[in-house]
C-alpha positions in Angstrom: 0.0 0.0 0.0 1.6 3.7 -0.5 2.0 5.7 1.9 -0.9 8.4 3.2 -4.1 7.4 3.4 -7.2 7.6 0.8 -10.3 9.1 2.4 -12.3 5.8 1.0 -9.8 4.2 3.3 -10.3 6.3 6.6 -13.8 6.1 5.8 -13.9 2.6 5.7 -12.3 2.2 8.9 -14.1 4.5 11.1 -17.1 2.8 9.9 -15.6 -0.1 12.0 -14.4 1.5 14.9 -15.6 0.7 17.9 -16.4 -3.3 16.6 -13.7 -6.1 15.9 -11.0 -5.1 13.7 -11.7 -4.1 10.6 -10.5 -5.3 7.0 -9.2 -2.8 5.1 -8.2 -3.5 1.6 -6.0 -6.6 2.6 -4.6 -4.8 5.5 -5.9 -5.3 9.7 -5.7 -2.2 12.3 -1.8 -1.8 13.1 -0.6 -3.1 9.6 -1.7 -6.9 10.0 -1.1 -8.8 6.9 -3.9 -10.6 6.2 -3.4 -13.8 5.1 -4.0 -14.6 1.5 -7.1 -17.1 1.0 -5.9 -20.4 -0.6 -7.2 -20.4 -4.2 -10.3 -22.6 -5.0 -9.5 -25.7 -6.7 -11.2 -25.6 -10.0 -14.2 -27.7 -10.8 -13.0 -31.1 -12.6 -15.4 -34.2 -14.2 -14.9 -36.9 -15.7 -16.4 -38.0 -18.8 -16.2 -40.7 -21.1 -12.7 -39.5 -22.7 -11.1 -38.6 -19.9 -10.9 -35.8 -16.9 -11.9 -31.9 -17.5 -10.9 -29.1 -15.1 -12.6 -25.4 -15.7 -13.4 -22.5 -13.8 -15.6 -21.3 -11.2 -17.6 -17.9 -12.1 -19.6 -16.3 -10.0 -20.3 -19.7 -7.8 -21.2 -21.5 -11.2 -18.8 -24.7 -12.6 -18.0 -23.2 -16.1 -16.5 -25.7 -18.5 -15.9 -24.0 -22.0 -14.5 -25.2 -25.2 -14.8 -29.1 -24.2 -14.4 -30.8 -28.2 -17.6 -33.0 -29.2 -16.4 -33.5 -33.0 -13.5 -33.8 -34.9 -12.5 -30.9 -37.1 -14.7 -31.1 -40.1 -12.1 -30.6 -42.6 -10.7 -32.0 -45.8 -13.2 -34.8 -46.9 -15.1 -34.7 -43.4 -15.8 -31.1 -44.5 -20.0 -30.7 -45.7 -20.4 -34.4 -44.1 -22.0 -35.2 -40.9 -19.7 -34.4 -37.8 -17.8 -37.1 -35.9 -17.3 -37.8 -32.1 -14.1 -36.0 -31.2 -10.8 -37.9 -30.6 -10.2 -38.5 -26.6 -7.1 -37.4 -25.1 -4.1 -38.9 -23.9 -5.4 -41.2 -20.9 -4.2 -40.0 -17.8 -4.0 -36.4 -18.6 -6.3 -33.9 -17.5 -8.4 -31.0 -20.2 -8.2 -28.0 -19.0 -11.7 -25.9 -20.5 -11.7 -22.8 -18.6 -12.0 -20.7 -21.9 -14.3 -20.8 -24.7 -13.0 -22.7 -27.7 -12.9 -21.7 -31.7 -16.0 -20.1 -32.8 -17.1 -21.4 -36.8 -16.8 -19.3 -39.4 -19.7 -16.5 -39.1 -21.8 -15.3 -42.2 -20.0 -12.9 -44.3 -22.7 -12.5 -46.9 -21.8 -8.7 -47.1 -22.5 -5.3 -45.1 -25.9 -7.1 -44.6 -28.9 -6.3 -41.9 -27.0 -8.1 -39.7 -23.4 -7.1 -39.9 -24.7 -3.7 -39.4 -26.6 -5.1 -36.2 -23.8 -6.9 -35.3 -21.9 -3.8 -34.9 -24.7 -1.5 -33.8 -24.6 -3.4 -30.5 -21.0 -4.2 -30.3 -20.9 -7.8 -31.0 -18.0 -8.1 -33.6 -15.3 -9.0 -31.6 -11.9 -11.0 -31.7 -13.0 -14.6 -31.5 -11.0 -16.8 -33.3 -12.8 -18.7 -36.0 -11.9 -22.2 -36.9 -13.0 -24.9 -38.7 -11.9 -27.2 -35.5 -15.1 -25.2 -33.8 -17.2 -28.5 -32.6 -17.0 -27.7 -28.9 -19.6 -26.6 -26.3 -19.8 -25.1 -22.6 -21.5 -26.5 -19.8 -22.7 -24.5 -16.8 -23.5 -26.2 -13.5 -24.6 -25.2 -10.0 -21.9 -26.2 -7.3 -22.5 -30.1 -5.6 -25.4 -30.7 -8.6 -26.7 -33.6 -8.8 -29.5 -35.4 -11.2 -30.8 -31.8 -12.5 -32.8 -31.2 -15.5 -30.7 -29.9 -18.4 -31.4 -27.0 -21.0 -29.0 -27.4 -24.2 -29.5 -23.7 -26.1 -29.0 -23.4 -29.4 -27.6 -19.7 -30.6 -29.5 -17.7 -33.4 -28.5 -15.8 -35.9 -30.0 -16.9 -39.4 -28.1 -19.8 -39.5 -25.3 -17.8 -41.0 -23.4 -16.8 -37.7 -23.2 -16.9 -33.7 -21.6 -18.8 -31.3 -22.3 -19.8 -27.6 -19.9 -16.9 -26.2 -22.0 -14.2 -28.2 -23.0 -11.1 -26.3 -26.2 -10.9 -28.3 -27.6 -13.5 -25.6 -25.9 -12.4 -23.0 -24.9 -14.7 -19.9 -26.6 -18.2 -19.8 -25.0 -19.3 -16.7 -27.3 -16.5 -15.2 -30.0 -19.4 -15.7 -28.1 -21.6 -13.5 -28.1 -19.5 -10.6 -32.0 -18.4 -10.8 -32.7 -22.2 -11.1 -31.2 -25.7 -10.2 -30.2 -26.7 -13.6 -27.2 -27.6 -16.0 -27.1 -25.7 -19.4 -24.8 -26.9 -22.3 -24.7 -24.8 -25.5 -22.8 -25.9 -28.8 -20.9 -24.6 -31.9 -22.5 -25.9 -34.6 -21.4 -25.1 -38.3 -22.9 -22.1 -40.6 -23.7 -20.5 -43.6 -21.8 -22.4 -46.7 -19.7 -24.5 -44.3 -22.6 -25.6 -42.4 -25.3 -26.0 -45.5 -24.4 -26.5 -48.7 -26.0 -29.7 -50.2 -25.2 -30.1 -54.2 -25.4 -33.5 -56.6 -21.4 -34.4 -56.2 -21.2 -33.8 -52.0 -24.6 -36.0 -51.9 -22.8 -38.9 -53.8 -20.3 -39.2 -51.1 -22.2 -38.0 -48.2 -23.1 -41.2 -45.8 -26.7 -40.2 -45.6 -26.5 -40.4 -49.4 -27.7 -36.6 -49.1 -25.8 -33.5 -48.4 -27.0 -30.3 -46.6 -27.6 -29.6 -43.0 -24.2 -30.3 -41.5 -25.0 -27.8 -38.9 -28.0 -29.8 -38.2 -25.4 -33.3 -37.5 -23.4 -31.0 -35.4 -26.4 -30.1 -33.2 -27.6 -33.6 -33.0 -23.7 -35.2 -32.0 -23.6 -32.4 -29.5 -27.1 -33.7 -27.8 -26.0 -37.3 -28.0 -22.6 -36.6 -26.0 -24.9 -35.0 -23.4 -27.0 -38.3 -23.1 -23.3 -40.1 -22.8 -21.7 -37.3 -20.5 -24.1 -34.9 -18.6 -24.1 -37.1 -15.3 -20.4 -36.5 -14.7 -21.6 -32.7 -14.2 -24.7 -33.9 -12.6 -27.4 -33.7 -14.8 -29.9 -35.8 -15.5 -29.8 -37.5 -19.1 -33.9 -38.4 -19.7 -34.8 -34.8 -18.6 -32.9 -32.4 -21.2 -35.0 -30.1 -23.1 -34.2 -27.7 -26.2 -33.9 -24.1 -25.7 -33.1 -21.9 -29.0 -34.3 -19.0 -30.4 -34.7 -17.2 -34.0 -32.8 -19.7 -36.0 -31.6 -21.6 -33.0 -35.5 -22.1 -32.3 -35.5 -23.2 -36.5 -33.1 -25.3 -35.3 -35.2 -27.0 -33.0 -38.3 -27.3 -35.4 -35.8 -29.1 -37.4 -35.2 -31.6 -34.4 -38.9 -32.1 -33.8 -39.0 -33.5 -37.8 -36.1 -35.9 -37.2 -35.8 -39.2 -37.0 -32.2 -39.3 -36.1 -33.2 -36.5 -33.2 -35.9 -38.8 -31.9 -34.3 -39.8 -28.0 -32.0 -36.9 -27.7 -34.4 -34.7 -26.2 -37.8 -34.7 -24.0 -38.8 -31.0 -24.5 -38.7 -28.4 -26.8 -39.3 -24.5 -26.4 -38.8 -22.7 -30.2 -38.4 -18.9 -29.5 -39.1 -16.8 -32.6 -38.4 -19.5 -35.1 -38.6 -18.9 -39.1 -40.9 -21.6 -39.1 -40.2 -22.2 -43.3 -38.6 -25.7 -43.2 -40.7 -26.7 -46.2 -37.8 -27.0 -49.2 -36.8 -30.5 -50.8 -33.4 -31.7 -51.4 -33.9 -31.2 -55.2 -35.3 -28.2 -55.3 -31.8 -27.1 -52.6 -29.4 -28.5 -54.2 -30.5 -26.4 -57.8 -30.8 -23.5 -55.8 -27.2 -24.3 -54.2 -25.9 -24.9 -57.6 -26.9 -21.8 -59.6 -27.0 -19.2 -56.5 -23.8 -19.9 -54.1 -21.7 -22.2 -56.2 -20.8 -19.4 -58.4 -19.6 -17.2 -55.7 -17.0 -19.8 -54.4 -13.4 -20.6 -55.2 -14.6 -23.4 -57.1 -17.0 -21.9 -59.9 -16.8 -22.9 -62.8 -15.2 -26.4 -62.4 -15.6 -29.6 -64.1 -17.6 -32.4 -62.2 -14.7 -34.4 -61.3 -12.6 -31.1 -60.1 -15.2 -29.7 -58.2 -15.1 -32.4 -55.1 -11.4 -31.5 -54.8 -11.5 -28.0 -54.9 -14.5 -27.7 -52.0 -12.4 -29.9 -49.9 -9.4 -27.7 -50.2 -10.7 -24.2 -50.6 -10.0 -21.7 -48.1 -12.6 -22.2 -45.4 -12.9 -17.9 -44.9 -13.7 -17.6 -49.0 -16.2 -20.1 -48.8 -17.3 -18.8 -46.1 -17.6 -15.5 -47.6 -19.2 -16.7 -50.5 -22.7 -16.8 -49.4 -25.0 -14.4 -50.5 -26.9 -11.9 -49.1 -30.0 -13.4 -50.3 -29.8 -16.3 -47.9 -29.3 -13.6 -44.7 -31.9 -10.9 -45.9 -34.7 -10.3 -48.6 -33.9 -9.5 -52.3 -36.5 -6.4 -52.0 -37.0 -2.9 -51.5 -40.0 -3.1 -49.2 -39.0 -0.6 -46.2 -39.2 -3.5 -43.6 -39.2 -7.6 -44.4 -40.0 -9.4 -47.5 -43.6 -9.0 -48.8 -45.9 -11.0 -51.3 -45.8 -8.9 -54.0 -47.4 -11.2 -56.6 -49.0 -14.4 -56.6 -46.4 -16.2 -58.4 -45.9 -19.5 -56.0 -42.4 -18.4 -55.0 -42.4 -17.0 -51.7 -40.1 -15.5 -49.5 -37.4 -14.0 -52.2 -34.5 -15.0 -48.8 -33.4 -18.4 -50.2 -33.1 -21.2 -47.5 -30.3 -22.7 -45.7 -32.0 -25.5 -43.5 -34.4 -28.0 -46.0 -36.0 -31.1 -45.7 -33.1 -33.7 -47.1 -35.5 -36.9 -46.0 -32.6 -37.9 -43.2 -31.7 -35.4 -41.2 -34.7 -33.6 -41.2 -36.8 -36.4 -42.2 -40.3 -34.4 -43.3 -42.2 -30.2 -43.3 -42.5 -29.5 -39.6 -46.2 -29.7 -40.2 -45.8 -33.2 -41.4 -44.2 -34.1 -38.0 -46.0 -32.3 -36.2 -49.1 -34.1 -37.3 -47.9 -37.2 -36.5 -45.9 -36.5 -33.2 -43.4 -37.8 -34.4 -41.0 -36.5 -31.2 -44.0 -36.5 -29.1 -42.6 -33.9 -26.4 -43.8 -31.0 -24.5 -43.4 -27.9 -26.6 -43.8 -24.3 -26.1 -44.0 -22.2 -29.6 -43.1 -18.4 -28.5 -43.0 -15.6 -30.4 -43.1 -11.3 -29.6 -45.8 -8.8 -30.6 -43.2 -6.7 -32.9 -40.7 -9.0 -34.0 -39.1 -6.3 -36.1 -38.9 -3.7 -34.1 -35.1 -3.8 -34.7 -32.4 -0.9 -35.8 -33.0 -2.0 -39.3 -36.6 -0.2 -39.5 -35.3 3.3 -37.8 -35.5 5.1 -40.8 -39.5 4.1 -40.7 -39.5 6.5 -37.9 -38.2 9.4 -40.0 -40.3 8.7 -43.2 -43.5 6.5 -42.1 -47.0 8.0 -41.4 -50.3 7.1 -41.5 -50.8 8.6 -44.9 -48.0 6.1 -45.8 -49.8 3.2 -45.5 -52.5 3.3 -48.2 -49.8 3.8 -50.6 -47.8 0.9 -49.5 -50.7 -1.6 -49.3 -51.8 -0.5 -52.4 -48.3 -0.7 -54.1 -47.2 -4.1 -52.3 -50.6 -6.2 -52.4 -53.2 -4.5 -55.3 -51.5 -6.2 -58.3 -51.2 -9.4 -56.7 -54.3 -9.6 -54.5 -56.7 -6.8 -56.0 -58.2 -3.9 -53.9 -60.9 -5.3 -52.0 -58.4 -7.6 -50.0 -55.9 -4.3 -49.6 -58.8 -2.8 -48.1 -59.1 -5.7 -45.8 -55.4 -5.6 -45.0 -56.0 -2.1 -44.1 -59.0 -2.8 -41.7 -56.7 -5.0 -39.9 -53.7 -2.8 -39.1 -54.6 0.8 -39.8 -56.1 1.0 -36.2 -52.6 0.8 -34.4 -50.5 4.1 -33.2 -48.2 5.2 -34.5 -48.8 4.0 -37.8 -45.7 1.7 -37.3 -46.8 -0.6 -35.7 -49.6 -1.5 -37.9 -46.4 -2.9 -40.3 -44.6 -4.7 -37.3 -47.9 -6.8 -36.4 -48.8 -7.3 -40.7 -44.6 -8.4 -40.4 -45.1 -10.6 -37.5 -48.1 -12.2 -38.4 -47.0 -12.8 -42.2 -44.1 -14.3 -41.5 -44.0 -16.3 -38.0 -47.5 -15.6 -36.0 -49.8 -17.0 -38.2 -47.4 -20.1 -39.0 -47.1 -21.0 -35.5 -50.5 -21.1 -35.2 -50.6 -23.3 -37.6 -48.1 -25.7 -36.0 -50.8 -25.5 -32.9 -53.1 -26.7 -34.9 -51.2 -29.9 -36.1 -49.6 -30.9 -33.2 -53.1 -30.8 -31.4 -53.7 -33.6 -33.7 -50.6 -35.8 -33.3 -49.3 -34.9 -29.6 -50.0 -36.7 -26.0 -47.5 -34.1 -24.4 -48.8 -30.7 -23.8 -48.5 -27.9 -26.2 -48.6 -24.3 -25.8 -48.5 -21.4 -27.9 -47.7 -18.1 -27.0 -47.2 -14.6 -28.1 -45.1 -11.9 -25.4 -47.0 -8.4 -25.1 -45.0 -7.2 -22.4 -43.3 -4.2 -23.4 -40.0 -2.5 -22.3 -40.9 -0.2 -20.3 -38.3 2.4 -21.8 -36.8 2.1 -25.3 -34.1 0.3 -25.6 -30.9 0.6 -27.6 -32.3 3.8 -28.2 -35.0 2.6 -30.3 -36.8 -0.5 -29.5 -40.0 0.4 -27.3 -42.1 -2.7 -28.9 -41.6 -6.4 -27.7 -39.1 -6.8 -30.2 -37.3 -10.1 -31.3 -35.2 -11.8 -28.6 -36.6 -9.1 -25.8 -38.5 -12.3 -23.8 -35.0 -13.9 -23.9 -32.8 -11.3 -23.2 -34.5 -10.6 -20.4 -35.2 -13.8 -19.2 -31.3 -14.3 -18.7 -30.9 -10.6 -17.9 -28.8 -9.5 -20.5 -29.5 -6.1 -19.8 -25.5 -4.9 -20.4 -25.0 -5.5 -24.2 -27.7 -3.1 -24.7 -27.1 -0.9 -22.5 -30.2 -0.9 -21.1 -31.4 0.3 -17.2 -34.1 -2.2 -16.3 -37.3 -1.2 -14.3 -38.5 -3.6 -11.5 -41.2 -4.9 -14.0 -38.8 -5.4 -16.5 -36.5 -7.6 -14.4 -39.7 -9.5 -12.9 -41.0 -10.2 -16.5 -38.0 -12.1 -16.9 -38.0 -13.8 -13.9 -41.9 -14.8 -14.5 -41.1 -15.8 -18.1 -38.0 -18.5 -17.2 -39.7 -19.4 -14.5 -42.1 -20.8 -17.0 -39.4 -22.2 -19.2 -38.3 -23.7 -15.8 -41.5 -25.3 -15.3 -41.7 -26.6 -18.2 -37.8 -28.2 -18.1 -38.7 -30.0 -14.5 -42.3 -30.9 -14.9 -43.4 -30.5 -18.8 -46.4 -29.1 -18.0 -47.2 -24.8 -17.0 -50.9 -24.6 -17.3 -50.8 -23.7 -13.6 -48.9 -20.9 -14.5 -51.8 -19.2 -16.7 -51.5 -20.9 -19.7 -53.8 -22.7 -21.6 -52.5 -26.1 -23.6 -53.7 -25.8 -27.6 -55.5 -29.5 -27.1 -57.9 -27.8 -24.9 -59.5 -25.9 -28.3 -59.1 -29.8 -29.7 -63.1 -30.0 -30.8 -63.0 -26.4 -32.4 -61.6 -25.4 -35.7 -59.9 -22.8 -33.2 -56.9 -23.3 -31.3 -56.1 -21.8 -27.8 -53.1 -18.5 -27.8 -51.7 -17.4 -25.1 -50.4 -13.8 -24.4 -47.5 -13.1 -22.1 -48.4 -9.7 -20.5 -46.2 -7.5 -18.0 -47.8 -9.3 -15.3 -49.4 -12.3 -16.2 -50.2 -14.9 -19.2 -53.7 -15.2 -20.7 -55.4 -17.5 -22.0 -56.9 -16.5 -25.7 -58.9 -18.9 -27.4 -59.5 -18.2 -31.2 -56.4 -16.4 -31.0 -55.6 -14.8 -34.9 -57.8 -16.8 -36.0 -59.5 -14.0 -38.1 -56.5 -12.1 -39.5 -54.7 -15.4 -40.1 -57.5 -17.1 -42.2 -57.9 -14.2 -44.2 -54.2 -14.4 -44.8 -54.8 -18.1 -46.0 -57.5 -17.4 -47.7 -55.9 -15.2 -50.1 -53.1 -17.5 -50.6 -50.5 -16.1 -48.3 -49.6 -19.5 -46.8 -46.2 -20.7 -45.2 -44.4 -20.4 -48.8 -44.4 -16.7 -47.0 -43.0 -17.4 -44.0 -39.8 -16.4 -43.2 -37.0 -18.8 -43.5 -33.7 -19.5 -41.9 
């Protein structure tokens, strides 16, 4: 210590006088040393390859960076993913720091480049192609504890499980006796590309989807591993959101997933899962093949050259149609004509007949992973920084103009006037575009996923939209329940946004995991306010339920008005958003 003393110092002290010594930054009354704690050992386990030793944080066992696949390169690269080697026996692993991150999306200065650097999340991680690795957070002395495995977002073209975007999940661990494991899984070009040559040598006899493999070898090392950290293999459910909650619709239509999991909660998913491997592998072939190192090659070059081409330029190969819209519309993608083709974004994740083994709707139907599920999505799920020029240039005078110049050709006037019945009533004027976004692209489609799993599951369903708003604007612009605002405050991520939560704020995230809690460790949260969609199972109707600032409702019929007329005029899930 220097000489002289600070006034925080004297204060400090006379706060203590009179009482037992006090402490006073390492120092006792009369220049005591005090003595220097031993350090904590670090948390260790022991799973099936060997011994792992990682940190403590904040009371919570973090083990980052443990490998669950082999590097996916040379001729493993595009193919399924492969259980990692094990280390030396004997030795210990030390994961105490996250591991590689896979190569992120860079289709361009995209909509979400620019939001990755509007909140600050381009940072130094080091990507790798040698990125299969996930972290596991666990309470201290757990034993037999349900298990959440996350899976990131980010339009299956980047993110990773340190991403600031999501903020801190071991925040869930000490709110709730649990374990959460989150993965890397591959992206974008790396993660999948599917084309006629990488199917013929592809062990699934199909290529596409890697990302998918990744997800699915990660789960099936936490049915082989999770009880050295104390958790409980037959009670881990799926937690993702945007595409990481795509990811998960994806899981619900495989066979292969079928085991791995015994509950799923899909968090604003792009619900369009509906493309065959033909129709990919064209679309592959004439859209992102070009862009690559290996353009132009013959048939019996090309193999080569994608299994030796710089992993960053394939990478960077990828379009920006597959990360954003091919449109000028001042918001999302809109159907402009009547064409049959849909959402102009082309898709990433497809239905190869393995892997993702049918449509969601398909599955759903059938229950084929008959487990209980919770389909969530916000009020305004694009109520973003993408849409803040709306603010500057969007009236209510606007909106004639753009129904009429976005839906008359395709759909004629009386159904524009229609459209305009149902969202000319909101203000400001805005909004009326964020709920004809959110309802067009995810609302109406996860209603529709209700509806068929009604038919085909035992396990309870439940669908649900968040209408709790922030009760000041966040990130200087958000003031809507935007997309990822139930999650981000759910795990309180209130720092990457800089955001100053009010006490409702902070106990609408506690409410909302606590469902998600619930649901992990019992299946079931009807006793929570919500109402299961097989309780609307003898109507045409099915069930909703809104997630207000204080409490979830119950809302039978829920869209069922605006989303039939939707339907009726043939805008159907080939306009739901995708990836």
């Amino acid at each position: 210590m220097a000489f002289g003393w600070t006034s925080s110092i004297i204060v400090a002290i006379l706060a203590g006088w009179g009482g037992s010594r006090p402490l006073v930054h390492g120092f006792r009354w009369g220049f005591e040393e005090e003595p220097t704690p031993a350090p904590r050992a670090p948390p260790t386990a022991k799973v099936a390859c060997g011994a792992l030793t990682g940190s403590w944080e904040k009371g919570v066992a973090a083990f980052r960076g443990i490998p669950y696949g082999k590097a996916p390169v040379g001729q493993r690269r595009f193919k399924p993913s492969e259980p990692a080697a094990c280390w030396e026996p004997g030795s210990v692993l030390e994961v105490a720091k996250n591991g590689p991150i896979c190569f992120q999306g860079k289709g361009g200065p995209g909509r979400f480049q620019a939001f990755k650097q509007f909140v600050g999340l381009a940072g130094d991680d080091v990507e790798s192609e040698d990125c299969l690795n996930l972290n596991v957070f666990a309470p201290e002395k757990a034993r037999n504890l349900p298990v959440f495995v996350w899976i990131y977002g980010g339009s299956s073209v980047e993110g990773h499980v340190g991403w600031d975007f999501y903020g801190p999940l071991d925040n869930i661990v000490r709110r709730h006796p649990c374990i959460v494991v989150a993965m890397n899984y591959r992206l974008g070009v790396l993660g999948y590309l599917a084309l006629r040559e990488l199917s013929a040598v592809d062990p699934r006899k199909g290529s596409g989807n890697a990302g998918i493999t990744d997800q699915q070898l990660a789960m099936r090392w936490v049915q082989e591993n999770i009880y050295a950290f104390g958790g409980d293999p037959n009670r881990v459910t799926l937690i993702g959101q945007s595409s990481g909650g795509t990811s998960i619709l994806g899981h619900l239509a495989s066979r292969s997933s079928r085991g791995l999991f015994h509950g799923a909660i899909s968090l604003s998913a792009s619900p369009n899962i509906t493309m065959d491997r033909a129709t990919k592998e064209a679309q592959d072939r004439a859209l992102l093949l070009p862009h690559t190192p290996c353009a132009g090659m013959s048939e019996s070059k090309l193999l080569d050259c994608l299994y030796t081409a710089d992993a960053a330029e394939l990478d960077g190969a990828l379009p920006t149609s597959y990360s954003e819209p091919e449109t000028d519309a001042p918001i999302f993608d809109y159907p402009t004509t009547k064409d049959g083709l849909g959402s102009r974004m082309h898709g990433l994740v497809f239905v190869d007949g393995e892997t993702i083994s049918m449509p969601v709707l398909d599955a759903l139907r059938t229950g084929l992973n008959d487990v209980p599920l919770l389909l969530q999505s916000t009020q305004a799920e694009l109520d973003s920084p993408n849409q803040a020029a709306l603010w500057d240039v969007w009236s209510r005078k606007d909106f004639g103009p753009f129904l009429h110049k976005n839906f008359d050709k395709a759909y004629g006037a009386e159904a524009v006037e229609k459209i305009r019945m149902f969202y000319d009533k909101y203000e400001p004027a805005q909004y009326g575009i964020f709920a004809l976004d959110s309802d067009t692209g995810l609302a109406c489609a996860l209603r529709r996923f209700a509806m068929a799993a009604r038919e085909g599951f035992r396990s309870p369903v439940y669908w649900s939209t968040v209408t709790s708003m922030p009760k000041s604007t966040v990130a200087l612009m958000w003031d809507l329940p935007f997309h990822n605002w139930d999650f981000m405050a759910a795990v309180g991520n209130w720092d990457t946004f800089g955001y100053t939560p009010k006490e409702s704020d902070v106990a609408f995230g506690e409410r909302i995991l606590g469902d998600w809690y619930q649901l992990l460790t019992r299946g079931d949260i009807a006793d929570r306010g919500y109402a299961p969609v097989q309780a609307s199972k003898a109507s045409e109707n099915v069930i909703g339920n809104e997630v207000g600032e204080t409490k979830t409702s119950a809302r039978p019929n829920h869209k069922h008005d605006v989303c039939e007329f939707w339907e009726s005029i043939g805008v159907d899930q080939r306009w739901w958003w995708i990836n």
